[in-house]
C-alpha positions as CSV (number, residue, x, y, z in Angstrom):
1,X,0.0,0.0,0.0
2,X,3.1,2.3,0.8
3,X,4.2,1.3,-2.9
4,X,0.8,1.8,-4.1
5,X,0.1,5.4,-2.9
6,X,1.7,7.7,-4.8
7,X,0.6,6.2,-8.1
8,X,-2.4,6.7,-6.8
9,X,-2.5,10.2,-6.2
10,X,-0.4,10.5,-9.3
11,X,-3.8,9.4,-11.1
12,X,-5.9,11.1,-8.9
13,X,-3.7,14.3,-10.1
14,X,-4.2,13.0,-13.6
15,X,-8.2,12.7,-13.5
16,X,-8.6,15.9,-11.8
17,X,-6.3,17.1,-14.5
18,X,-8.0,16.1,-17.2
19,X,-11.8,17.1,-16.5
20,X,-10.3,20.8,-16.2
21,X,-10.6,22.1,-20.1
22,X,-7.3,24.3,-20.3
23,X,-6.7,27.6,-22.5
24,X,-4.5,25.5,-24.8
25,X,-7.5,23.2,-25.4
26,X,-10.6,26.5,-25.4
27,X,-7.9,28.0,-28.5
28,X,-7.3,24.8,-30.3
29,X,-10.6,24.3,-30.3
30,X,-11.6,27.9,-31.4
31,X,-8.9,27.5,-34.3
32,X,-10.3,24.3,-35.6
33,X,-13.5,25.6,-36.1
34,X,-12.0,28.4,-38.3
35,X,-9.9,25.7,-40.2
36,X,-13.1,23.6,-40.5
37,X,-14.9,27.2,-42.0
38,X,-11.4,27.7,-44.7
39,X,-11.7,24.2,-45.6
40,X,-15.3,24.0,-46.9
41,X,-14.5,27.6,-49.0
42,X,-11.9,26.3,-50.3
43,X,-13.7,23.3,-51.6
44,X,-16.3,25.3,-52.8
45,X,-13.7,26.8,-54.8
46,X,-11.7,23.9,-56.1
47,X,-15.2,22.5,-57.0
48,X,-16.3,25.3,-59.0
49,X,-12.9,25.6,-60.9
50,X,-13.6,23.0,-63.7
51,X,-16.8,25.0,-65.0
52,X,-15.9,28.8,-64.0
53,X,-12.8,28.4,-66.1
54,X,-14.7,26.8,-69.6
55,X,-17.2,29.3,-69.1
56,X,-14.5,32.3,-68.8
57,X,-12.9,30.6,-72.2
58,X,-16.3,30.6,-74.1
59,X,-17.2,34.4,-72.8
60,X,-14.0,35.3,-73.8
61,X,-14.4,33.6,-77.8
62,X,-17.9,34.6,-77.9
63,X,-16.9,38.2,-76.9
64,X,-13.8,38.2,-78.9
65,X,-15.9,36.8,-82.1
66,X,-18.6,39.8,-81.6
67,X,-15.3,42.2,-81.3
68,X,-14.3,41.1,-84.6
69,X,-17.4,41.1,-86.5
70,X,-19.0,44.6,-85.5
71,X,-15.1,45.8,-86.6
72,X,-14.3,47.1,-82.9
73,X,-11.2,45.0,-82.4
74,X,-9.5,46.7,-85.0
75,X,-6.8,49.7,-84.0
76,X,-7.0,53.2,-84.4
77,X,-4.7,53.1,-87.2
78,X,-6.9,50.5,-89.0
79,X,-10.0,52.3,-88.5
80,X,-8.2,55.1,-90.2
81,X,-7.2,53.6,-93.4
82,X,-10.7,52.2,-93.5
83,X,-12.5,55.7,-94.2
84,X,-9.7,56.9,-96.1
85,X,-10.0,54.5,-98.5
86,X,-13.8,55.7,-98.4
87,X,-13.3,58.9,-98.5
88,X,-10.8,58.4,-101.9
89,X,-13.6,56.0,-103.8
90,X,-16.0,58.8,-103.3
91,X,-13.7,62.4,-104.0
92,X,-14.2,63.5,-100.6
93,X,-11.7,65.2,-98.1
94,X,-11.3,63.3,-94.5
95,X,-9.0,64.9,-91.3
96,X,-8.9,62.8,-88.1
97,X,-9.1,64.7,-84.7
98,X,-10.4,64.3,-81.5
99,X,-13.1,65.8,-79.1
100,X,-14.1,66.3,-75.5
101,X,-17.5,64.4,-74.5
102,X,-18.9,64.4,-71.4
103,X,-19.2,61.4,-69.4
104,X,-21.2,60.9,-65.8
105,X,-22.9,63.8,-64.1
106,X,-19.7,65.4,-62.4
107,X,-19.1,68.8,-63.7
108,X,-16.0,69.1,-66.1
109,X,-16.1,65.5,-66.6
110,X,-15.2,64.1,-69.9
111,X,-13.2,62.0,-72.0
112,X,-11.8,61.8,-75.1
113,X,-13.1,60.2,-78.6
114,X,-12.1,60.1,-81.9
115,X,-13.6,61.5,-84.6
116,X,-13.0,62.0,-88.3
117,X,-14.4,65.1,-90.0
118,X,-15.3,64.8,-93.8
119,X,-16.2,67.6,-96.6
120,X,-18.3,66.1,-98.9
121,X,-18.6,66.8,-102.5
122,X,-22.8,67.0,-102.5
123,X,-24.6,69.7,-103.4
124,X,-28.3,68.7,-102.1
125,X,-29.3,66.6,-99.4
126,X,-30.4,63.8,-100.8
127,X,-26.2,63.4,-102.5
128,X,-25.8,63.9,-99.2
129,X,-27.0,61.4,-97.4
130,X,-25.7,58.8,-100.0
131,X,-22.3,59.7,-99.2
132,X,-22.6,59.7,-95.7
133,X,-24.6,56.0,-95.7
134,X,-21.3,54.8,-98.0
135,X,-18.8,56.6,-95.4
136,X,-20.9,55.3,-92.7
137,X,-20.9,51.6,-93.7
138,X,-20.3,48.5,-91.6
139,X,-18.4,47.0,-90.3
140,X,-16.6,48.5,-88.8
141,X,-19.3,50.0,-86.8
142,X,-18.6,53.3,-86.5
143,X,-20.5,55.8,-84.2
144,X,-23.1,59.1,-86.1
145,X,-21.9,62.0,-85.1
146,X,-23.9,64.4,-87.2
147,X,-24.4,65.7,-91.0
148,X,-24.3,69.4,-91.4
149,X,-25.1,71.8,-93.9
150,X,-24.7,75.5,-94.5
151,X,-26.7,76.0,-97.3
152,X,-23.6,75.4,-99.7
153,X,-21.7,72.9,-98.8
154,X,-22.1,69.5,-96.5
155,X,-19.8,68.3,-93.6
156,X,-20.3,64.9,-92.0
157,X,-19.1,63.4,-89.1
158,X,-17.8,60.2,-88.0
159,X,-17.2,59.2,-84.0
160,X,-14.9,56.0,-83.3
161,X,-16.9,53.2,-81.5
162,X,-15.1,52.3,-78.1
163,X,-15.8,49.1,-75.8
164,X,-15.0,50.0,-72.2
165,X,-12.8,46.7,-70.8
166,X,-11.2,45.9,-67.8
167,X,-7.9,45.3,-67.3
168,X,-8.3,41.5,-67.5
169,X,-5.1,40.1,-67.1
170,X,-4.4,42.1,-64.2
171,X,-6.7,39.9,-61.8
172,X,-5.3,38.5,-59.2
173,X,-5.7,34.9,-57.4
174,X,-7.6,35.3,-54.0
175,X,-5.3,33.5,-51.4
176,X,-6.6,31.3,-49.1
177,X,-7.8,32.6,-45.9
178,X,-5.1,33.8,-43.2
179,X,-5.3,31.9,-39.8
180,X,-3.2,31.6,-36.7
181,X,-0.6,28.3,-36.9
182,X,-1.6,25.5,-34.1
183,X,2.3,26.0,-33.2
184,X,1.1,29.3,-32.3
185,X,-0.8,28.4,-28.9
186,X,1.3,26.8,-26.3
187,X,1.3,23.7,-24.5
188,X,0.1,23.3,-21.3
189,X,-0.1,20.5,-18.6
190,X,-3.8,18.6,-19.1
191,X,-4.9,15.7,-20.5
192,X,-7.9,17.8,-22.6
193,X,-7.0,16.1,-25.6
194,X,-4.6,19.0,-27.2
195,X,-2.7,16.5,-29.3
196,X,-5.8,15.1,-31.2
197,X,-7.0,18.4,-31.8
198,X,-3.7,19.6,-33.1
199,X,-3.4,16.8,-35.3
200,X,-7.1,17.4,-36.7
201,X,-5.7,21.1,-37.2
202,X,-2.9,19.6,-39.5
203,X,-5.2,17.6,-41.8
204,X,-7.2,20.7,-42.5
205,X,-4.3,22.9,-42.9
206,X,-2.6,20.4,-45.3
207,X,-6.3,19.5,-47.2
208,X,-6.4,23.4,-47.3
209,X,-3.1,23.7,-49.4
210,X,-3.9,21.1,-51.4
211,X,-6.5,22.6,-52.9
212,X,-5.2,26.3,-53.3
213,X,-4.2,25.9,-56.7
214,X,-7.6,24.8,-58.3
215,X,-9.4,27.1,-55.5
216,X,-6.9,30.0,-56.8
217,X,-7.7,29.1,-60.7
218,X,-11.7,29.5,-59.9
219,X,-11.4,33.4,-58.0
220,X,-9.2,34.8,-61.2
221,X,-11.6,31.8,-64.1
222,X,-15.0,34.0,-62.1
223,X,-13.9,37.7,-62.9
224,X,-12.1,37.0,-65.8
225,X,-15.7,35.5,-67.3
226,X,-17.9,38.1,-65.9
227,X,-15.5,40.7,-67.6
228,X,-15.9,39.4,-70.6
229,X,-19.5,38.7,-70.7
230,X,-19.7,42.7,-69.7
231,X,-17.5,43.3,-73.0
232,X,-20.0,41.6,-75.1
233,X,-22.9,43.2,-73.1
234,X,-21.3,46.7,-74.2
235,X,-20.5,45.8,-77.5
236,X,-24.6,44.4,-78.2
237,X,-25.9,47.5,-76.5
238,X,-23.5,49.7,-78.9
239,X,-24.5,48.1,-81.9
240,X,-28.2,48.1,-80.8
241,X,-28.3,51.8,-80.1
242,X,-26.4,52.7,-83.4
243,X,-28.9,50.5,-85.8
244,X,-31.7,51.8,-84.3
245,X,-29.9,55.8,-84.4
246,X,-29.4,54.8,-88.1
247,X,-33.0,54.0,-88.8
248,X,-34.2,57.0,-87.2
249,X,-31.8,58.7,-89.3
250,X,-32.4,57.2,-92.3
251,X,-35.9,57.3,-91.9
252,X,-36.1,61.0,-91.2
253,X,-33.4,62.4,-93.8
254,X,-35.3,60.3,-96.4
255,X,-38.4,61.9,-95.2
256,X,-37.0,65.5,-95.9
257,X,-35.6,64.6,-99.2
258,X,-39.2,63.3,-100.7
259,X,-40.6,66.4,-99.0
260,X,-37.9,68.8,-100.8
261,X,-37.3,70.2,-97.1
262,X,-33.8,71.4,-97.1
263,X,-31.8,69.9,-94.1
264,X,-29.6,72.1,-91.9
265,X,-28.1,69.3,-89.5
266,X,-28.6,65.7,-88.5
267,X,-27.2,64.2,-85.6
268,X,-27.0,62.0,-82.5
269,X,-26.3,63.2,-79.0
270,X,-26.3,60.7,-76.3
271,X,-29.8,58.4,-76.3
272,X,-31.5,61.3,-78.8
273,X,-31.5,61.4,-82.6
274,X,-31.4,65.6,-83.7
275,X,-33.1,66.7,-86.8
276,X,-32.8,70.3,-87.7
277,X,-34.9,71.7,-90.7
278,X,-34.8,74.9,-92.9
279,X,-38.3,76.1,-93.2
280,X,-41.6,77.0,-91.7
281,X,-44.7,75.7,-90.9
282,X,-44.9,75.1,-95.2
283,X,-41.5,73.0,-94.7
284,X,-43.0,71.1,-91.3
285,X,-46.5,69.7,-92.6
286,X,-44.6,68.7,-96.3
287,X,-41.9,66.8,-94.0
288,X,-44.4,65.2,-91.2
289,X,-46.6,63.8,-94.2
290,X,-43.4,62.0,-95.3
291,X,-43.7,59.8,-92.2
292,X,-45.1,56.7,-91.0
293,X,-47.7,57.3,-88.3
294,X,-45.1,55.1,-85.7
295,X,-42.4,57.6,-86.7
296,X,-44.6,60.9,-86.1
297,X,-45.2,60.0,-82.5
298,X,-41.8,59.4,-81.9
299,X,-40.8,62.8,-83.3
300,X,-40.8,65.3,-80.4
301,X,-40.7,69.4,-81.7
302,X,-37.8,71.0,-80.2
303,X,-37.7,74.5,-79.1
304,X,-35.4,76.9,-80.8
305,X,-35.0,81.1,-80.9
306,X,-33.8,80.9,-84.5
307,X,-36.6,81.8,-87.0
308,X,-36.6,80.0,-90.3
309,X,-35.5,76.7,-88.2
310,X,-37.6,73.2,-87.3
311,X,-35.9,71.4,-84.7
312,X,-36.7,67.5,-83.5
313,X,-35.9,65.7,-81.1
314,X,-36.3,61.4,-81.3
315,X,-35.4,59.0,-78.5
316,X,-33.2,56.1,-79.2
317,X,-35.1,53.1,-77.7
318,X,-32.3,51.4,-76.4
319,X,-30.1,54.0,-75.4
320,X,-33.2,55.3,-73.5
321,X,-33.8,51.7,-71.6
322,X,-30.1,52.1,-71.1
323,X,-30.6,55.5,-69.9
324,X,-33.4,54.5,-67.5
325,X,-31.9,51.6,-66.1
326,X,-28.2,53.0,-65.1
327,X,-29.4,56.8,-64.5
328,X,-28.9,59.7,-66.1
329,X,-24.8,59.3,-65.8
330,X,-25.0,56.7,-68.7
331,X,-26.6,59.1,-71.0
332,X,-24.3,60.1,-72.4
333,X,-22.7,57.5,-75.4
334,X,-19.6,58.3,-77.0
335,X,-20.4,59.4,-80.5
């Protein structure tokens, strides 16, 4: 018994010990359950990487095939000799500049856009328009700026059609989560069951780097889909709000020529087509009998102080839905 007591107590020690939860065990635990949380993101991720990144590959082609057949992949430079050789075939002079257009509802704010200016070689409005529908061909799809006359002579003017795009290539893996290291927490005397807890720690933190590569792949595959997806998005709603712009145009200027109305200017600023007119009321009721009953209710008079002047105004269907669902800072289009 002599022998015996001290074990004894040594147990006694042991079992007291060990129904006492220490602060090593309260943090382990703690830690596991935020390992436990990383793991299951990160298998969400890994999961997902096999179908975010074939769909970022097929917005990518389907974007970059839209790109190329509206003509707005091509460069600057490209774009150029393009209407140059247009302007040759039909006699006409061409000069390439820029101009300031405002952008968002912040005062001053603006950004550049090209344009290219031509002088054409018509005399009435109906040689006119021909001209500007050749120069205005697509593809490339180019943006209306306006057609104006003084009476003599007819300028026309051609905007450059630009797809906003993110810097794609410049998204960045999301790491895995940052947590605390088990080494971290010290040891302490108890029997609490540290070790095990540790060593369920270790499993998560090595199933956890196991699966940061395909994880990582999925968080730059997700962007890098939605980014192009929102290039093709732009580039549809550009080419939507420029056919319908042409129509209105077309259908208007071709109205005025039948009628014999002489047209001052012709032009599209933001979501509106702008029709000026030389002429009175004679000039108006010639011009509006011209038009289809669907195209009369679209055309909205527009005030102006200059006598001798008609002025209309026309909303662009799409730009306007654009208009209405994004607020009045997406307005303005580049043209």
């Amino acid at each position: 018994m002599k022998r015996l007591g001290p074990t004894l107590c040594l147990a006694a020690i042991a079992a007291l010990a060990g129904c006492e939860e220490t602060d090593e065990c309260r943090d382990l635990v703690k830690l596991k359950a935020q390992y436990e949380e990383a793991a299951v993101r990160m298998r969400a991720r890994a999961g997902m990487r096999d179908r975010a990144v074939e769909r970022a590959e097929v917005a990518e082609q389907e974007a970059n095939k839209l790109l190329e057949r509206l003509g707005l992949d091509k460069s600057e430079t490209e774009l150029d000799a393009v209407l140059r050789d247009r302007a040759e075939a039909l006699g006409v002079k061409i000069e390439r500049g820029t101009r300031e257009i405002p952008i968002g509802t912040g005062e001053g704010a603006s950004e550049k856009q090209t344009i290219w200016n031509f002088v054409l070689t018509a005399k009435d409005t109906a040689a006119a328009v021909d001209q500007s529908r050749q120069l205005a061909g697509s593809p490339p799809l180019f943006r209306y700026v306006a057609l104006l006359s003084d009476e003599k002579s007819w300028r026309f003017r051609l905007g450059r059609s630009e797809v906003d795009k993110l810097d794609i290539d410049k998204i960045k893996p999301t790491p895995p989560p940052e947590l605390r290291k088990a080494s971290d927490i010290p040891s302490e005397l108890g029997f609490c069951g540290a070790s095990k807890v540790r060593g369920e720690i270790a499993a998560l933190e090595a199933e956890i780097e196991s699966l940061s590569e395909a994880a990582a792949q999925t968080t730059v595959a997700m962007p890098k889909g939605a980014s192009w997806e929102g290039v093709r998005r732009r580039a549809l709603q550009i080419q939507a709000e420029e056919a319908e712009a042409r129509v209105i145009l077309d259908d208007q200027l071709s109205a005025a020529v039948r009628a014999r109305v002489p047209v001052k200017a012709a032009g599209v600023e933001g979501a509106v087509v702008i029709l000026e007119l030389f002429g009175g009321a004679k000039e108006k009721k010639a011009f509006q009998k011209e038009l289809t009953e669907k195209a009369l209710q679209a055309l909205k008079p527009a005030d102006t102080d200059r006598p001798n002047l008609i002025r209309y105004m026309t909303m662009i269907p799409a730009a306007d839905v654009r208009r209405k669902q994004h607020g009045p800072e997406h307005n303005q289009a580049p043209r």
